[in-house]
LOVOKOL-519464 format. One record per atom (N, C-alpha, C): x, y, z; residue in three letters. Coordinates in steps of 0.1 Angstrom, whole numbers, padded with zeros to 4 digits, always signed. Layout:
BEGIN
XYZALA/...
***
This chain:
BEGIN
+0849+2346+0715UNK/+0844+2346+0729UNK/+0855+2353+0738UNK/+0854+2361+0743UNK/+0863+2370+0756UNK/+0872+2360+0762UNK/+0863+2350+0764UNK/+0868+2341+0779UNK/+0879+2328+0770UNK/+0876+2325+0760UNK/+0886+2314+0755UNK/+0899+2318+0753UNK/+0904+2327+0748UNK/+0918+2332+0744UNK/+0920+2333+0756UNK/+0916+2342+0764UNK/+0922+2341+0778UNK/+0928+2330+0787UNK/+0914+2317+0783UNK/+0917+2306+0788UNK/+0933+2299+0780UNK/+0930+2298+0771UNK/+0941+2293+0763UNK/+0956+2298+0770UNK/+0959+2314+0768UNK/+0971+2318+0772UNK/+0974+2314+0786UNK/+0962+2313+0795UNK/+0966+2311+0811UNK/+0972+2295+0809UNK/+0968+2282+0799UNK/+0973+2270+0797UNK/+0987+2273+0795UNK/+0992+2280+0789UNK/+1006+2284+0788UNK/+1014+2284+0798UNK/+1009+2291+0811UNK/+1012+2289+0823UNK/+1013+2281+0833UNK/+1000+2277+0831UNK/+0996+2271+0847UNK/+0987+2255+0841UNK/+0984+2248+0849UNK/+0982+2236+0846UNK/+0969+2243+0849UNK/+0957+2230+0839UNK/+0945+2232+0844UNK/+0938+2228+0859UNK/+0944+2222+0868UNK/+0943+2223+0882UNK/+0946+2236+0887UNK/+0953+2240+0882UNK/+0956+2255+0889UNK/+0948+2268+0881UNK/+0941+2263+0873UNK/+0932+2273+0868UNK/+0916+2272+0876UNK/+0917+2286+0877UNK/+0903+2286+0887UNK/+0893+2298+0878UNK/+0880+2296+0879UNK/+0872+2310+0872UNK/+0875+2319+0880UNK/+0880+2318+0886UNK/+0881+2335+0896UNK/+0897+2341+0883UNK/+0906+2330+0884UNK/+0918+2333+0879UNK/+0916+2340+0863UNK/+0905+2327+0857UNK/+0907+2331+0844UNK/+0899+2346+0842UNK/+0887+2349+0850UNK/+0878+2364+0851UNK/+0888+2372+0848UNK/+0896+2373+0863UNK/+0909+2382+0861UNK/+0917+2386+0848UNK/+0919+2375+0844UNK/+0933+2374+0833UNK/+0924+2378+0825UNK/+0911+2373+0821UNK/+0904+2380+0805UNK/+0897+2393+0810UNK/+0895+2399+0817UNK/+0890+2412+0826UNK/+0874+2413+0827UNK/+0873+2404+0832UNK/+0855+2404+0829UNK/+0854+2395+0841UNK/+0837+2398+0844UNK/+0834+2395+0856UNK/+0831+2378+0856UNK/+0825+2372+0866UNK/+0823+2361+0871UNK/+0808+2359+0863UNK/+0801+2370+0868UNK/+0783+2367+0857UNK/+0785+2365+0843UNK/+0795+2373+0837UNK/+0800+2370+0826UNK/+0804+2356+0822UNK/+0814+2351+0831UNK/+0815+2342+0824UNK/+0807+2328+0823UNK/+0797+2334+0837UNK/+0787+2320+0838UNK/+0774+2321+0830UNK/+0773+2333+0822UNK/+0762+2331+0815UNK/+0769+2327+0799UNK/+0781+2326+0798UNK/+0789+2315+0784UNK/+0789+2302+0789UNK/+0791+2299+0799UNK/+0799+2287+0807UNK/+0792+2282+0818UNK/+0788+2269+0820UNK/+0787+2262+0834UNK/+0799+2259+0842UNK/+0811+2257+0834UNK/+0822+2253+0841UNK/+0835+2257+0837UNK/+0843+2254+0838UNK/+0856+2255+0833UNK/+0859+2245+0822UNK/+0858+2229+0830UNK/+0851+2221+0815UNK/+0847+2227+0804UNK/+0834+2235+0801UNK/+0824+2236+0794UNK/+0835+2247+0783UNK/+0840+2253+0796UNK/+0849+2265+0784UNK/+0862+2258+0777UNK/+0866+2250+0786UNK/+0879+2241+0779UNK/+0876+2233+0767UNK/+0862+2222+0768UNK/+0857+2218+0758UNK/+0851+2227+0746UNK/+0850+2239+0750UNK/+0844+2247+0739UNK/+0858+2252+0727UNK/+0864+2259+0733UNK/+0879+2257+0731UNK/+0884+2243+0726UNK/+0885+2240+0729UNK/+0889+2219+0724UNK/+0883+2220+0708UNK/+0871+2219+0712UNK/+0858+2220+0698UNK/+0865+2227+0686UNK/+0865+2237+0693UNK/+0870+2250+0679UNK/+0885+2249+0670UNK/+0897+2241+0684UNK/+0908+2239+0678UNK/+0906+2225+0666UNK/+0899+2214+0671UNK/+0897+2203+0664UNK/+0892+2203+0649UNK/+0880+2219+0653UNK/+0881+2221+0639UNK/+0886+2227+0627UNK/+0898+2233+0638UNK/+0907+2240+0628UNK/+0920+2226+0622UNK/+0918+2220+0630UNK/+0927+2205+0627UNK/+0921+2194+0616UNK/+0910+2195+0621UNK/+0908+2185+0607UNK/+0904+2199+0591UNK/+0900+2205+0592UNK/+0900+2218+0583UNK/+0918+2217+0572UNK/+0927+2219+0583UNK/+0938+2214+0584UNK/+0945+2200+0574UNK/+0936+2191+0576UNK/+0936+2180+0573UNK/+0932+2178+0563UNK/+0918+2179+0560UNK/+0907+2176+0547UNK/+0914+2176+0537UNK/+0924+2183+0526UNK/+0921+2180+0517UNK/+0929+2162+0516UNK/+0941+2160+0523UNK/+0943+2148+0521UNK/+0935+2134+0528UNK/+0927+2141+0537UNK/+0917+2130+0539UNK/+0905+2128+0532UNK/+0904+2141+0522UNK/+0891+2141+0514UNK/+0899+2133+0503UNK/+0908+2132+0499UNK/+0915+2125+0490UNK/+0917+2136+0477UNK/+0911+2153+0481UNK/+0914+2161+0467UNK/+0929+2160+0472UNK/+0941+2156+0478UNK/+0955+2158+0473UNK/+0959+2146+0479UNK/+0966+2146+0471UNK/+0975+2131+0473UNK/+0986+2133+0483UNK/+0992+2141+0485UNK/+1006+2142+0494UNK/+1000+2139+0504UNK/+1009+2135+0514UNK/+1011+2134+0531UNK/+1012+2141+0535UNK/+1029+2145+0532UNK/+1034+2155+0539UNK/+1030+2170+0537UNK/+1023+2176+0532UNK/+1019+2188+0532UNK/+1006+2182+0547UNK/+0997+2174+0547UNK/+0990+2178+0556UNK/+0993+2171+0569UNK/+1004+2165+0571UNK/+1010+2162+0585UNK/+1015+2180+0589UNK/+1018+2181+0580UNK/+1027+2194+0585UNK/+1017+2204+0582UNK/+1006+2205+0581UNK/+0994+2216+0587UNK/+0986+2206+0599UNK/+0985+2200+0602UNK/+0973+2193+0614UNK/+0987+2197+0625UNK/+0996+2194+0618UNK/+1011+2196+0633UNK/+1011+2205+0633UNK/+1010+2217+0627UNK/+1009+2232+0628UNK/+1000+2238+0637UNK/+0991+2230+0639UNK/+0978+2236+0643UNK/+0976+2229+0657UNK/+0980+2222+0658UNK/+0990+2216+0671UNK/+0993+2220+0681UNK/+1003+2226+0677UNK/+1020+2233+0679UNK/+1009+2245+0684UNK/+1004+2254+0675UNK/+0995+2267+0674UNK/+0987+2266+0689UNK/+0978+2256+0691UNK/+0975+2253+0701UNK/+0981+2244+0713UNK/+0993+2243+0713UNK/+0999+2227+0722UNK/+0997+2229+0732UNK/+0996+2243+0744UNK/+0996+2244+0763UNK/+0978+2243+0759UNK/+0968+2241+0753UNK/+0954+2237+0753UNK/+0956+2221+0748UNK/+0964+2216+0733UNK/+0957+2201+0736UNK/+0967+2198+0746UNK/+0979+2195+0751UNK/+0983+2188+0765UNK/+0975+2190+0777UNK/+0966+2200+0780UNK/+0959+2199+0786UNK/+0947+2193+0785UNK/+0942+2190+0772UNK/+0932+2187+0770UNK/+0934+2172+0768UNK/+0948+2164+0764UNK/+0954+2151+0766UNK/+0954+2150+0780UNK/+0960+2157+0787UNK/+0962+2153+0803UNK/+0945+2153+0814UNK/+0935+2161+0806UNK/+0921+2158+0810UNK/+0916+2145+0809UNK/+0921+2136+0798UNK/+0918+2124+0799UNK/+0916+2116+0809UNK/+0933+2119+0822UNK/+0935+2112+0832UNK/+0930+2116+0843UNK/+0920+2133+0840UNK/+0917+2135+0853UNK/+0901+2137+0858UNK/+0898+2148+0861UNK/+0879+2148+0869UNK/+0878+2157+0855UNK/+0879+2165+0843UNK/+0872+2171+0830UNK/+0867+2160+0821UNK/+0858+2155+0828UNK/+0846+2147+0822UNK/+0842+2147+0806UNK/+0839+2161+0804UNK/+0834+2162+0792UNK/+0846+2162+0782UNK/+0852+2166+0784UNK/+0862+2173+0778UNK/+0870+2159+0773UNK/+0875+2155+0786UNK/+0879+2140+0783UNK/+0876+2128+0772UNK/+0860+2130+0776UNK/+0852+2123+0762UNK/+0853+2132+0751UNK/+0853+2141+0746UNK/+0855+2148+0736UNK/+0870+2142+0728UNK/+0879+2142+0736UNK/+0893+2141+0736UNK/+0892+2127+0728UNK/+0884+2116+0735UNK/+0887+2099+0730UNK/+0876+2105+0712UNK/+0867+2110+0717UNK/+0859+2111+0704UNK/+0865+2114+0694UNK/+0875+2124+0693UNK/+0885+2131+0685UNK/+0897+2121+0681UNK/+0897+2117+0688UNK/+0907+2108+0680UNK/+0902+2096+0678UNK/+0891+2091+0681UNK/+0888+2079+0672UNK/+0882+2082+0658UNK/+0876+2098+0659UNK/+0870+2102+0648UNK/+0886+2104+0633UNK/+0893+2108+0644UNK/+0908+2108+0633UNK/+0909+2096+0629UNK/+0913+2085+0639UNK/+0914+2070+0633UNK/+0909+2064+0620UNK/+0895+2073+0625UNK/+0885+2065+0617UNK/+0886+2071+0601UNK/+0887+2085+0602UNK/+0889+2089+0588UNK/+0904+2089+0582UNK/+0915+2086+0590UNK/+0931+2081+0581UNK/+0924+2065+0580UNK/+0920+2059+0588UNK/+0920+2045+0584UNK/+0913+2046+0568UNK/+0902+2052+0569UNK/+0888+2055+0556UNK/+0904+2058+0543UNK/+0907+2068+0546UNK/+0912+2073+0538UNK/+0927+2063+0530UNK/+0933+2055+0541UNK/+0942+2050+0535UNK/+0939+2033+0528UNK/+0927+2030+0533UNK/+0914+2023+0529UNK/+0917+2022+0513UNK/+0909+2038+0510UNK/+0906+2043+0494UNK/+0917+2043+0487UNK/+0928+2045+0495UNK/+0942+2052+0484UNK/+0952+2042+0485UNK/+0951+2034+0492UNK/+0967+2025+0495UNK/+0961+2008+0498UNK/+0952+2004+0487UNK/+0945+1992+0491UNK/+0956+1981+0494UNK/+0968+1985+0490UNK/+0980+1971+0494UNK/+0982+1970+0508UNK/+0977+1985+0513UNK/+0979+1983+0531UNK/+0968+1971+0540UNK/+0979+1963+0545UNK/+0971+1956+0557UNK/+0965+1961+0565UNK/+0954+1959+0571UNK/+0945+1966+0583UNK/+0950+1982+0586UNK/+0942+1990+0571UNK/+0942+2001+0574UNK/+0941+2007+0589UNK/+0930+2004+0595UNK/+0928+2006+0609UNK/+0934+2008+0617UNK/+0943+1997+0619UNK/+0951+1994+0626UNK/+0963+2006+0622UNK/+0969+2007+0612UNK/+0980+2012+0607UNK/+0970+2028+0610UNK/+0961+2030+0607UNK/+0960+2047+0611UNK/+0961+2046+0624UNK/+0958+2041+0632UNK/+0952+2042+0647UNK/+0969+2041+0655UNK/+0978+2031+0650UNK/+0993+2033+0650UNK/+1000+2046+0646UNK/+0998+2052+0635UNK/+1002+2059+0634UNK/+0998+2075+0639UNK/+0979+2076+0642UNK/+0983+2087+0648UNK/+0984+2085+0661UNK/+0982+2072+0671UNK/+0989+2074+0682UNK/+1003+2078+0682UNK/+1012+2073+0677UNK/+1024+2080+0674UNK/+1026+2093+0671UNK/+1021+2098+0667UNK/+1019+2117+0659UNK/+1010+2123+0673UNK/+1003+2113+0680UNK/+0996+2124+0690UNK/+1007+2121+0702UNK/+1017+2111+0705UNK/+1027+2111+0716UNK/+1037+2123+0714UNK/+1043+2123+0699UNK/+1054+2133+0696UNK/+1050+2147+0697UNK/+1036+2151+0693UNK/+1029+2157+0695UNK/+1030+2170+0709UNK/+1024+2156+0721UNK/+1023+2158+0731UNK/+1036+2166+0738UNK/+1047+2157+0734UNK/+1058+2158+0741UNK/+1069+2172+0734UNK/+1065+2172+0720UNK/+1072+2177+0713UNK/+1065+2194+0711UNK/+1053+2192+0713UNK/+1046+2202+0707UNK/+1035+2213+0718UNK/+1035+2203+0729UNK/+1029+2208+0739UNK/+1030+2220+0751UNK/+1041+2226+0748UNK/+1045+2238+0754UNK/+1043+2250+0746UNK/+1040+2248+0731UNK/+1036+2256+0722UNK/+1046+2259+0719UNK/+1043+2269+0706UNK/+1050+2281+0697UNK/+1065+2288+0702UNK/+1065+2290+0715UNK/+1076+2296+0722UNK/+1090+2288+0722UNK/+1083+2276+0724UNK/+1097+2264+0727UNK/+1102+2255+0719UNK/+1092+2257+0707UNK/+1098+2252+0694UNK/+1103+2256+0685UNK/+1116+2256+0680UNK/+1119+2263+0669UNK/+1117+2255+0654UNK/+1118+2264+0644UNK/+1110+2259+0629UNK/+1119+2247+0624UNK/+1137+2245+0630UNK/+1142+2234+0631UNK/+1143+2220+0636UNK/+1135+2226+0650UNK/+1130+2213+0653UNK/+1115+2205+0647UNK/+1105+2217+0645UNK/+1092+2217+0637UNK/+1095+2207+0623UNK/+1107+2213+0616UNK/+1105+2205+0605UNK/+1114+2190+0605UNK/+1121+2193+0614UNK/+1124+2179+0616UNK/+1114+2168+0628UNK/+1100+2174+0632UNK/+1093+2162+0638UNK/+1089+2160+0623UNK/+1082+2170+0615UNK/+1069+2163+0607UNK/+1080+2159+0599UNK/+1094+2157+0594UNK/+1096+2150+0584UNK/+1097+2135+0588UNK/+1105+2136+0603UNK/+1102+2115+0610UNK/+1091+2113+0612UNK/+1081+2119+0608UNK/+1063+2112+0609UNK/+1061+2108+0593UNK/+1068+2118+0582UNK/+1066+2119+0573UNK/+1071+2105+0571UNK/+1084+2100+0574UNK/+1088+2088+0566UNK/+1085+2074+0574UNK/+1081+2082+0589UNK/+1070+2066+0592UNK/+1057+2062+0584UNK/+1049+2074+0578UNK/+1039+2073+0571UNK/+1046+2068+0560UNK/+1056+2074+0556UNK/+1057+2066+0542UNK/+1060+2053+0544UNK/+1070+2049+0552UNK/+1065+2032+0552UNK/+1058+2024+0554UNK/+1050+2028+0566UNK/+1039+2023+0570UNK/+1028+2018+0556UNK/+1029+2034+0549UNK/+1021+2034+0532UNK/+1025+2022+0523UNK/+1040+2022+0525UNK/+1046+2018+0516UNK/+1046+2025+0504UNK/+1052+2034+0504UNK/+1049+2047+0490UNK/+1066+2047+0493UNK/+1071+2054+0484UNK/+1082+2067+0480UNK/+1080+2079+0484UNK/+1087+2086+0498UNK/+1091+2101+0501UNK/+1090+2102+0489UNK/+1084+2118+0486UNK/+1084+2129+0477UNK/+1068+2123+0467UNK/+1075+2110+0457UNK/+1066+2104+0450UNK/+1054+2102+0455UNK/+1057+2095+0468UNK/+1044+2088+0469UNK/+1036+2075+0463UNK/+1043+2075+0457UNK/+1035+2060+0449UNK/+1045+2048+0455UNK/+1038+2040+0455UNK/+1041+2025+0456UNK/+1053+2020+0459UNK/+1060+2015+0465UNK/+1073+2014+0465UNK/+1073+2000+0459UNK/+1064+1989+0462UNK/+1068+1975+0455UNK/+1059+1970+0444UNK/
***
């Protein structure tokens, strides 16, 4: 779509209060009819955008939530990739939570209970020694969506691959304890 990429790079800049369809027309070079026969709102295009990153995040994710691979850290460090790839869209799309993007907002809670729900599923299947899977996913990716936020939210520009590999490895060895597995191994620690 014309109008997303556009949207996305102007998050880079400008907070979503300060984005107006007049602004984003401009920045992607296309008129106003244009964008209202994709879009009812700015919402509508933010959440469409939202949609498409989510599914490049769990895509991201699947194989260790499908259970075909066993490792962690390979797919902490693709869902954080794709993050990072998009972070001036989800901080905004985290900071919609607190504001009037309605839809988008709800999308936001949907998405992450939808994650909850499949690391809880998944560490369910694979790690039955863990106490209240649930609880333990829902802990942990609130945690991964704070560091995230904070860490990851200004995007690709302001992160370098040193600091990159040093968030997902302190997620990596919360997950491992949390698991109670062995970094690298993976298996069991007791």
């Amino acid at each position: 779509m014309p109008i997303l990429s556009p949207l996305e790079e102007l998050l880079g800049s400008f907070s979503m209060s300060d984005i107006t369809i007049g602004r984003l027309c401009r920045h992607a070079g296309v008129s106003r009819s244009t964008f209202y026969r994709q879009y009812s709102s700015l919402d509508e295009a933010l959440d469409h955008l939202f949609q498409s990153v989510v599914g490049e995040m769990v895509g991201a994710g699947e194989p260790w939530l499908s259970g075909e691979s066993p490792k962690v850290e390979p797919h902490l460090r693709a869902v954080y990739r794709a993050y990072l790839n998009h972070g001036p869209l989800m901080r905004a799309v985290a900071d919609a939570e607190l504001g009037d993007l309605k839809a988008t907002s709800q999308h936001y809670r949907d998405m992450m209970a939808m994650w909850d729900e499949a690391v809880g599923r998944r560490i369910q299947e694979s790690y039955p020694w863990v106490e209240k899977p649930d609880m333990v996913a829902h802990a942990l990716n609130a945690a991964g969506e704070r560091i995230m936020y904070y860490d990851f939210g200004a995007g690709t520009d302001h992160v370098s691959d040193d600091e990159f590999q040093a968030t997902v490895q302190v997620m990596y060895k919360m997950w491992c304890s949390s698991l109670d597995i062995t970094p690298g191994a993976e298996t069991r620690v007791g």
